[in-house]
N, C-alpha and C positions, 0 to 999 in steps of 0.2 A: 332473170334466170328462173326456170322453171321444168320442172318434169311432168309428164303431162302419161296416165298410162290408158288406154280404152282397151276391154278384154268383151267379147261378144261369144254368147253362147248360144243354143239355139231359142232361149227363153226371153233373150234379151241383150244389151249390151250399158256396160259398166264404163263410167267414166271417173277418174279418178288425178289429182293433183295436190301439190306441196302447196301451204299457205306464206311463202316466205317471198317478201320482194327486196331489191339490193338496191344502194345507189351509189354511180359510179362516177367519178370527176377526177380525169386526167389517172394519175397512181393510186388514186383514195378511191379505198371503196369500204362501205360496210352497212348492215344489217338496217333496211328499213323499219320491218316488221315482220311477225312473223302470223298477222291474222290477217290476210289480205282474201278475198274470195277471188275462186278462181273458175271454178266450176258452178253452171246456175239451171236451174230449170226454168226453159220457154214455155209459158201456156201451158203446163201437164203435158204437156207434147214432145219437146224435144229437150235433149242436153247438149248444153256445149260448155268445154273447158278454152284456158286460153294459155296462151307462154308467149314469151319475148315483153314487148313493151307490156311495162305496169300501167302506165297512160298513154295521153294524147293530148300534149299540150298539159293543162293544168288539171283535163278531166280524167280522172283515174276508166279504169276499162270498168268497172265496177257499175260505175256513173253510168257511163256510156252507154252500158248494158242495161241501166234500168229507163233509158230514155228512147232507148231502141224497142223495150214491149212496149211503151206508153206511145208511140208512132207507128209500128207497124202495123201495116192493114191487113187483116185478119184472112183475107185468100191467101193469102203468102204465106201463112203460118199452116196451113192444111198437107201440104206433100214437102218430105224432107229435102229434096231437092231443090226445089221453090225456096224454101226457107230459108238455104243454105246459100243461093244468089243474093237476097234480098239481103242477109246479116252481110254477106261479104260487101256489098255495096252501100252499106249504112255505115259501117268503118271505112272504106276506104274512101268514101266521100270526108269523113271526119279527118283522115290522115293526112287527105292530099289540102285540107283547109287549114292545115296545121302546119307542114311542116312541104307541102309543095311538092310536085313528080318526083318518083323514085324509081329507077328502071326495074329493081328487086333482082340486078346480076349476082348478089351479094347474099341473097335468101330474103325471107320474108321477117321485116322487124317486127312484126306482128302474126300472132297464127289462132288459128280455133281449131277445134273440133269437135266437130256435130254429128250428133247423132238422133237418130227418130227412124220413125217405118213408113213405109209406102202402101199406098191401097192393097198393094198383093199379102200384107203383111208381113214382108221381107222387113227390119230393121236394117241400115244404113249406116256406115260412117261417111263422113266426109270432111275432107281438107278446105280449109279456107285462111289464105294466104291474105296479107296484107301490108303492100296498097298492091291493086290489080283491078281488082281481085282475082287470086286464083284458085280456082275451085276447083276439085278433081275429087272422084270419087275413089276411097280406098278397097282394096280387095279384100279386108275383113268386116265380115258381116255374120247375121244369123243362120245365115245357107251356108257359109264360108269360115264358119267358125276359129276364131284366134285372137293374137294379141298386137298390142301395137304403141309406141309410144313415139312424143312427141320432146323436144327442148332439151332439156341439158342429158343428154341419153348413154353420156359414155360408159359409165358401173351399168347398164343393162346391157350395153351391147358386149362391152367385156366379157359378160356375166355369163351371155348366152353364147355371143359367136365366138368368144375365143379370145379375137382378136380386134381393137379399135382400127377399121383399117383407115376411116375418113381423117383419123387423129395421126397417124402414123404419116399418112400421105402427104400432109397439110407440112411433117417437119420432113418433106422431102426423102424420107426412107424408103428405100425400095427393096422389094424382092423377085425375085426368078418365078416364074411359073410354077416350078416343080413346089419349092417350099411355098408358094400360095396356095396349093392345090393340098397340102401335109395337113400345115395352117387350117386351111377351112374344116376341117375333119375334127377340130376341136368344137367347131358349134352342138351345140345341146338339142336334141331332138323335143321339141314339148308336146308334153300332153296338154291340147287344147281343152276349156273348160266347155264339160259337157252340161254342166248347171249353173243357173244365177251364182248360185252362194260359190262355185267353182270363179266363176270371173272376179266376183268380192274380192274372195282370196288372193289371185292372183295379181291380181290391180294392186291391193295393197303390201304386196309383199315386194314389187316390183319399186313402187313409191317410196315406201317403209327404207329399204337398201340404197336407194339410188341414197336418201337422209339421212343413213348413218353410214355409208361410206364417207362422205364428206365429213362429216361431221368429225369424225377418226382419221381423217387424212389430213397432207396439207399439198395437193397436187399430187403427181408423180415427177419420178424423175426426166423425165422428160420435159414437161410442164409443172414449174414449181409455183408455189404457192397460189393454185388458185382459189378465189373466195366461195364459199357453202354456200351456193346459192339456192339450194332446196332446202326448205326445213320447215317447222312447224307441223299445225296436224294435216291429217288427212282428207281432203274434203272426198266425196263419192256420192254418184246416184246412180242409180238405175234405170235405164230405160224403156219399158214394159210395150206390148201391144195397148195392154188398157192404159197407159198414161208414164208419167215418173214416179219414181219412187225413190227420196233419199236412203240413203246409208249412213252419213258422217256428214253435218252442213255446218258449217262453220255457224255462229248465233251469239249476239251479245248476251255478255256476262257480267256479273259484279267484277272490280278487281281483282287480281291473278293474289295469290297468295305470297308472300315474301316467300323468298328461298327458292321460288320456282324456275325453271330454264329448261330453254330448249323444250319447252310443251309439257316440261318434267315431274323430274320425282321431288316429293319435298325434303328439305331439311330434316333431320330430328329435333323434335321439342327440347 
């Protein structure tokens, strides 16, 4: 479980994600970790984040990701598009060696998103599904200015539209036209970020929430108890014309300090 948020302005586009992976067996679930990388920079070139599966097999996506730069061939890494075929089919060769054909009726147990720019200097997102690959390019971009998030998305979509309508649907509630039509009148008009340090913002306030909803919650009434599957800190880069540029990269440390949690505050002495 993972929240995944990409904000694109016309300077560039911000990727940004929760460090926290879950594990689930049967009724039991609970807190891998909470320093997992999620988000990585390709070559100075491109970003991509990831949600859904933590691994593949025994190979964490971390791994996977550092053996996918150390293999890919270097035309590939040139247009974001290219790039974005070539990563979608480096995992999904790895998934379907794993764990065998998946029709993906069910959505994709795996996902990225990439972003880089194209000769015209337009900057890019792009969807990449896994196993398929399915690759689809997103409608926000640097010409196209906005936001967008990926994985455990419910507190944002709340947040913004109003209403969880795919969460609602799924427990069979329905409504009339006329009150879906009232309903949508609740979504939030946003001010797209017109500058880098604007998408910063927005990425992490979006990430930030999505981690401490859960965190203060335990479900809703509807769906009770379900597990914080976002948490830790915030990983973030930026993806420039002239190359990446981190924000927040997750990076070994000494020892966490007693007292600490949840990424936190300390004790008092």
């Amino acid at each position: 479980m993972t929240i995944v948020v990409g904000a694109a302005s016309p300077d560039g586009i911000v990727l940004a994600a929760d460090s926290r992976t879950t594990l689930s067996d049967g009724h039991r679930h609970r807190i891998s970790t909470d320093a997992a990388n999620k988000v990585f920079d390709l070559n100075s070139r491109f970003g991509v984040a990831t949600y859904g599966l933590a691994s593949i097999g025994p190979r964490t996506i971390n791994g996977l990701m550092d053996e996918f730069i150390a293999t890919a061939d270097g035309e590939s890494c040139l247009d974001v598009e290219q790039f974005a075929h070539t990563h979608g089919s480096f995992f999904h060769e790895r998934f379907i060696g794993e764990f065998g054909q998946a029709d993906g009726s069910e959505g994709w147990p795996l996902g990225f998103v990439v972003a880089g720019h194209e000769a015209t200097g337009i900057g890019h997102v792009w969807d990449v599904g896994v196993p398929g690959p399915t690759v689809t390019q997103a409608k926000t971009n640097t010409a196209n200015y906005g936001v967008l998030w990926r994985g455990q998305v419910d507190v944002i979509v709340r947040l913004i539209m109003g209403v969880d309508w795919r969460t609602l649907e799924a427990a069979d509630v329905a409504f009339d036209q006329q009150v879906r039509e009232s309903l949508a009148r609740l979504e939030y008009i946003l001010l797209n970020p017109v500058t880098l340090q604007d998408a910063v913002d927005m990425a992490s306030f979006l990430v930030r929430t999505t981690i401490d909803m859960q965190r203060f919650s335990d479900g809703t009434a509807l769906v009770q108890g379900l597990i914080p599957g976002c948490g830790g800190r915030t990983q973030m880069l930026a993806v420039k014309r002239s190359g990446v540029e981190w924000v927040s990269r997750r990076k070994l440390t000494g020892p966490s300090r007693p007292g600490w949690a949840e990424g936190g505050a300390e004790l008092d002495a």
